[in-house]
C-alpha positions in Angstrom: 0.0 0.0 0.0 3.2 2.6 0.8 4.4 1.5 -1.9 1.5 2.7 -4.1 1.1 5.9 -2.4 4.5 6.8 -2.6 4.0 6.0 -7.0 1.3 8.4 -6.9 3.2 10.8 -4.9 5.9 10.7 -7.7 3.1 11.2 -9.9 1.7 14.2 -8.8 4.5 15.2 -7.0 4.7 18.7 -8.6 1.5 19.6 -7.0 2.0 19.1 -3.7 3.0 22.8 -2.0 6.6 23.0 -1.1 8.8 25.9 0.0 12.3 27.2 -1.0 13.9 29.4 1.3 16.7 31.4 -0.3 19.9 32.4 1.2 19.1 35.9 2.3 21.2 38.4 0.3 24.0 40.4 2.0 23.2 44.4 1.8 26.4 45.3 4.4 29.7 47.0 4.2 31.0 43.2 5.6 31.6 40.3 3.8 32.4 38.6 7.3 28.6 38.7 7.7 28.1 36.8 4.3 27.1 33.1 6.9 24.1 35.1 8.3 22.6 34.6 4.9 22.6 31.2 5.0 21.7 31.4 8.5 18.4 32.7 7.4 17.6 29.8 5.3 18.6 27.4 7.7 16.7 29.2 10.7 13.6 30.1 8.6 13.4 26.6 7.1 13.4 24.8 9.7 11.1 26.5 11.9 8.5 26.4 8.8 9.4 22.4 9.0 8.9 22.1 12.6 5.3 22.7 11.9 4.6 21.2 9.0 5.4 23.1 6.1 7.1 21.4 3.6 10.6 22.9 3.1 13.4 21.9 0.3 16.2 20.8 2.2 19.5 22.4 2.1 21.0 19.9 -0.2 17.8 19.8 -2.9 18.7 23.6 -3.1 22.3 23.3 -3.2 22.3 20.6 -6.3 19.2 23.2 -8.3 22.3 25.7 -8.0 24.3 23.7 -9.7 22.2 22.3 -12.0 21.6 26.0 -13.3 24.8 27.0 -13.1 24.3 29.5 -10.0 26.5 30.4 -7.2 24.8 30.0 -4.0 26.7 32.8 -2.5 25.8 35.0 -5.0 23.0 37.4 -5.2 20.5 36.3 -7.8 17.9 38.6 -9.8 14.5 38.4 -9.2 14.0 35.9 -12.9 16.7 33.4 -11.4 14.6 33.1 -8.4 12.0 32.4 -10.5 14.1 30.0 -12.4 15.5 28.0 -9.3 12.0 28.1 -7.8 10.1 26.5 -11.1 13.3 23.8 -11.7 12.1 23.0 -8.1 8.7 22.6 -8.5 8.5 25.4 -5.3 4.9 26.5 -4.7 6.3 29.7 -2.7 10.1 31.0 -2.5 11.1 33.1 0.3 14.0 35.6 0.1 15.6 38.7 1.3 18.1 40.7 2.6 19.7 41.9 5.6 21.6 45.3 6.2 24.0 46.3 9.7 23.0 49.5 11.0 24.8 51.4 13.9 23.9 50.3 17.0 21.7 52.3 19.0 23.1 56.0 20.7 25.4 54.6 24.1 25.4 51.1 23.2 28.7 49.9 24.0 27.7 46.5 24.0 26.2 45.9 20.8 28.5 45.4 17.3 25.4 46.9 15.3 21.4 46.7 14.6 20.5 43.8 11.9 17.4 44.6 9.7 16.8 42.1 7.7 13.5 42.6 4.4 11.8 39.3 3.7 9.7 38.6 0.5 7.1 35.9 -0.4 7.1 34.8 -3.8 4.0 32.4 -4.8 4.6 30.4 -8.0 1.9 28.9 -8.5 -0.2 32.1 -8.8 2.9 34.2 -9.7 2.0 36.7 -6.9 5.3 38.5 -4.9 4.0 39.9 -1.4 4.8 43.1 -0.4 8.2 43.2 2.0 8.5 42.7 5.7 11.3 42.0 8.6 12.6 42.9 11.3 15.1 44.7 13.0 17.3 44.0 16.2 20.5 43.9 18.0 23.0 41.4 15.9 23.7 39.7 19.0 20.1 38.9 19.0 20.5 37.0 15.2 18.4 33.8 16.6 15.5 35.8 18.0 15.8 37.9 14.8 15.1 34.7 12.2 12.7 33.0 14.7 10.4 35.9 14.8 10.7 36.3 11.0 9.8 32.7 10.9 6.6 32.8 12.3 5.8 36.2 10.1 6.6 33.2 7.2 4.1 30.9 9.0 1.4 33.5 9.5 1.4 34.2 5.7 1.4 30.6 4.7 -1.2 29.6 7.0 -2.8 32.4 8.7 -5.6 30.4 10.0 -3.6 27.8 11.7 0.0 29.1 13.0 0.8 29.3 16.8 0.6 32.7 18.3 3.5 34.4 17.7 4.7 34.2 21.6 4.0 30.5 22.0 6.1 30.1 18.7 9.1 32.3 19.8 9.0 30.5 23.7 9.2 27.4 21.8 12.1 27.9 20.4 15.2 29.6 23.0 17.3 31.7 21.7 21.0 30.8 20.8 24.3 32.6 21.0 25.5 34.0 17.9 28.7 32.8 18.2 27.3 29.4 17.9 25.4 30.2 15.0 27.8 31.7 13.6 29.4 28.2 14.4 27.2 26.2 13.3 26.3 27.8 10.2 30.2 27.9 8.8 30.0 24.1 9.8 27.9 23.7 7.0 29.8 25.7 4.4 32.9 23.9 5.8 35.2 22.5 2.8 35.9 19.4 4.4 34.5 16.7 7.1 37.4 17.8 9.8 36.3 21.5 9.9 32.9 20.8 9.8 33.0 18.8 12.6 35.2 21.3 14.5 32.6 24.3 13.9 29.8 21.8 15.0 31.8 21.0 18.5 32.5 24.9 19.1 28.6 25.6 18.4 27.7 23.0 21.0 30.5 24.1 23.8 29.5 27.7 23.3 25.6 26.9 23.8 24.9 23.4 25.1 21.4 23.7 24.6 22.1 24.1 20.5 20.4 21.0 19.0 20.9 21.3 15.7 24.9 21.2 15.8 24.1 17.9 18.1 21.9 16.5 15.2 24.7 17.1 12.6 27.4 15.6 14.3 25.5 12.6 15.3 24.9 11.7 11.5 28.9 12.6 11.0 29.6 9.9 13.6 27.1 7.2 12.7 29.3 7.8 8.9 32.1 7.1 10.8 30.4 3.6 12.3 31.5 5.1 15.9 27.7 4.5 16.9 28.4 4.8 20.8 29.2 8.9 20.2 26.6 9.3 17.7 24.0 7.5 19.8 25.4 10.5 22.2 24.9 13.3 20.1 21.6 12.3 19.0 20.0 11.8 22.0 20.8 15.8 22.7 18.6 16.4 19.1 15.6 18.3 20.8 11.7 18.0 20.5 11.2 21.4 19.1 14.2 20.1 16.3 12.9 19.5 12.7 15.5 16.5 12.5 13.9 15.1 16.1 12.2 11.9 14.5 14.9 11.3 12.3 17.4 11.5 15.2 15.4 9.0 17.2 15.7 6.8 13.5 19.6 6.7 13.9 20.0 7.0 17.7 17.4 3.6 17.4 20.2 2.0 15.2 23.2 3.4 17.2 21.1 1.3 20.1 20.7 -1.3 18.2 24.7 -1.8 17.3 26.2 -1.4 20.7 23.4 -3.9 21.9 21.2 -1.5 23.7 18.0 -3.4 22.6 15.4 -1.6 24.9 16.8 1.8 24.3 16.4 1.2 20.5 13.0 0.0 20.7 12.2 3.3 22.6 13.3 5.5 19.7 11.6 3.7 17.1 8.1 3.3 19.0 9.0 7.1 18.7 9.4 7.5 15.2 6.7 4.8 14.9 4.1 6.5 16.6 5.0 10.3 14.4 5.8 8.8 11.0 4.8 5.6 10.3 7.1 3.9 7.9 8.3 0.6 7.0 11.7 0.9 7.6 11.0 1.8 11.2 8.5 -0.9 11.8 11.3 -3.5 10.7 13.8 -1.8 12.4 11.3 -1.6 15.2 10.6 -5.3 15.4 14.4 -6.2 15.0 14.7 -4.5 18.3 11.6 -6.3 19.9 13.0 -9.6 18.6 16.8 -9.5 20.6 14.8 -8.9 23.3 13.0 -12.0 22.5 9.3 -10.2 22.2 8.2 -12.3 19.4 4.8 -11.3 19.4 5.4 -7.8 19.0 8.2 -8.0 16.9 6.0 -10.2 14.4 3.3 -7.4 14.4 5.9 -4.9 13.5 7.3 -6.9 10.9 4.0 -7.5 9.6 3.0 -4.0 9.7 6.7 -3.2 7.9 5.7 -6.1 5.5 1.7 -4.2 4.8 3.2 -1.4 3.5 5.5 -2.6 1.6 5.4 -6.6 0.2 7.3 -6.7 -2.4 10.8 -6.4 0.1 12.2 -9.7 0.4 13.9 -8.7 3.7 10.6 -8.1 5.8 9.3 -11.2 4.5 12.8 -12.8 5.5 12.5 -11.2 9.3 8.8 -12.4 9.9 10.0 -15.6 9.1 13.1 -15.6 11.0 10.8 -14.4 14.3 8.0 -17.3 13.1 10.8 -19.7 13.0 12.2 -18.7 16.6 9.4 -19.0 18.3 8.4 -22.6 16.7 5.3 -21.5 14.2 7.5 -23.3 11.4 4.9 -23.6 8.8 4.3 -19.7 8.7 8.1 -19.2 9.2 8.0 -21.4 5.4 5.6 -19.5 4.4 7.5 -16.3 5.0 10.8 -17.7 3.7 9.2 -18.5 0.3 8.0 -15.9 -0.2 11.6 -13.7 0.5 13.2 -16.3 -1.8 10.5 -15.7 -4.6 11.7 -12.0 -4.4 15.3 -12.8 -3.8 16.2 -15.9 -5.3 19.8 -16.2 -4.7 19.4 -15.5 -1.0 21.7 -18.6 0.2 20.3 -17.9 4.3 16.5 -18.0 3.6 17.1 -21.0 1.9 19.1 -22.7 4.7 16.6 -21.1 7.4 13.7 -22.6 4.3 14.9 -26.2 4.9 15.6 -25.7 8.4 11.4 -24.2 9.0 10.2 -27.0 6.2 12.2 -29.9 8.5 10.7 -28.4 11.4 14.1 -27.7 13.2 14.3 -24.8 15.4 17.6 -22.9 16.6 19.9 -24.9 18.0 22.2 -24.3 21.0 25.6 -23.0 19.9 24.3 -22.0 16.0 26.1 -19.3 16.0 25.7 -18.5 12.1 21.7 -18.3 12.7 22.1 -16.2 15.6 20.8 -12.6 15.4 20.0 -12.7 11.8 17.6 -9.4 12.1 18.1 -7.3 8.9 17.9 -3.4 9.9 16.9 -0.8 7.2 18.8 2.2 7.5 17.3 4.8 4.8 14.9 6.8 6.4 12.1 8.7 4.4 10.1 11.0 6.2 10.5 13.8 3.7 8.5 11.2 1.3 5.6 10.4 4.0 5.1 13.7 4.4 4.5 15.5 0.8 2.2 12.4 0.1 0.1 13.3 3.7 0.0 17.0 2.6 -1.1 15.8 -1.0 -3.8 13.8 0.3 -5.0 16.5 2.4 -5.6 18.8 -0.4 
């Protein structure tokens, strides 16, 4: 059934609404300020995501550049936003600029005033809004984008957004030297800096989840799943990556043998977005902890969704065959070979379910045979829920 949703997602994929925020343009004498341009993006984007709205990721916008031949640092005219928009399938682009003004008379304190002009552009009726920002201290660059944020939200869904002082207490401010941080992490040229910019963001504002979130992904690359599991578990609520940090902190869990915790953070995801990779996952968990009636119900909801994967057919079977329900385990085992022909260890477990031979003490090699699934699509579930809500 996911698996025919998701086909007539691709199909009408270019009607679902979707937003593109724009690196906001740099109108100061600095070029040093050039990263709080991206820093809009980021900060605007993600607090549209955190309540719903779909938003083009980083990288999505990053590969359109290229595609058209665009610097992203650059300043654009008003047709290439256009362009990048439409080449996006974008319903609404969001853009801007911010200047530094002097700071206020007998502020010592303060390196300057930040006002920062914002713009709407809706593609789909080719309508540009009329301008609006805000203006504050440039220490204050977090509270800055989060209130221009909502004034995004508000326009996009006037009707349903948060008021504007439950939306800003949701989100606490941050240093801006751990923006700042943060934010040249992700321009960093190679792995090593970024990882040294993500560090400082943290140690200058421990409460900073996003630099958490990043470097958790940058160690589960690295297989060095005790530190990512770490990081990930410091990726707050009020984070747009939140249920995809539980995804990888449930795997991280899962390697260093941390069964329960891993079931935690997929009954997590599980109960948010409910896809087949984390009901597998979910069930592999429930299964070394020898819960073999819940891990076959979330293999068999992993399996509803999608039936043509060999591999949730394989771990039904495996858990049938555990717990001694041999004919359903051959069941289950045909039907992964039928998918997967060559598969040498559903046919072994096959003869093994068909013979009616159950695990044997010291069988090392059919030990712990759970196969994980470690893509995780939640940018997928959630244009199709938004299509099918229109």
């Amino acid at each position: 059934m996911y698996r025919l949703l998701l086909f007539l997602l691709f199909c009408f994929s270019a009607r679902a609404e979707t937003v593109l925020v724009l690196p906001f343009f740099n109108h100061s004498n600095s070029a040093n300020l050039d990263w709080i341009g991206e820093s809009f993006a980021e900060s605007v984007g993600d607090s549209l995501s955190s309540e719903g709205v779909l938003v083009l990721d980083r990288a999505t916008r990053l590969e359109a550049y290229r595609r058209l031949s665009m610097r992203p640092s650059a300043e654009i005219t008003h047709a290439s936003i256009i362009k990048i928009g439409q080449a996006l399938d974008a319903s609404v682009v969001v853009y801007g600029f911010y200047e530094l003004l002097p700071a206020a008379n007998g502020d010592n304190q303060s390196r300057g005033s930040l006002r920062v002009t914002a713009r709407l552009l809706d593609l789909q009726h080719t309508v540009q809004g009329a301008p609006f920002g805000e203006v504050g201290a440039l220490e204050d660059l977090a509270g800055i984008e989060v209130r221009l944020g909502w004034q995004v939200l508000a326009f996009l869904r006037p009707k349903t957004a948060p008021p504007e002082e439950d939306f800003v207490k949701a989100r606490p401010s941050v240093r801006i030297d751990a923006v700042e941080n943060y934010i040249r992490g992700l321009l960093a040229a190679s792995p090593e800096q970024r990882d040294r910019f993500f560090t400082q963001a943290v140690h200058l504002d421990e409460n900073y989840s996003q630099p958490c979130f990043q470097l958790g992904k940058a160690y589960w690359a690295k297989k060095d799943y005790k530190t990512a599991a770490n990081w990930l578990a410091h990726t707050n609520r009020s984070d747009p990556h939140y249920l995809e940090a539980q995804f990888f902190l449930g795997l991280c869990r899962f390697y260093i043998g941390d069964y329960a915790g891993a079931e935690r953070a997929f009954q997590t995801v599980a109960a948010a977005v409910p896809l087949n990779e984390v009901f597998n996952d979910l069930g592999a968990a429930q299964s070394r902890l020898n819960h073999s009636a819940d891990a076959a119900a979330s293999f068999q909801k992993a399996l509803d969704g999608d039936g043509a994967d060999p591999d949730y057919h394989f771990n039904l079977g495996y858990v049938q065959w555990r717990a001694g329900r041999f004919d359903e385990a051959a069941a289950s085992f045909r039907a992964a070979l039928a998918r997967s022909p060559n598969d040498d260890e559903t046919a072994i477990l096959l003869s093994r379910a068909m013979a009616r031979e159950g695990p044997r003490p010291g069988d090392a090699n059919l030990q712990s045979r759970e196969r994980l699934k470690t893509n995780y699509e939640e940018a997928a579930y959630r244009q199709l829920q938004a299509e099918l809500a229109k």
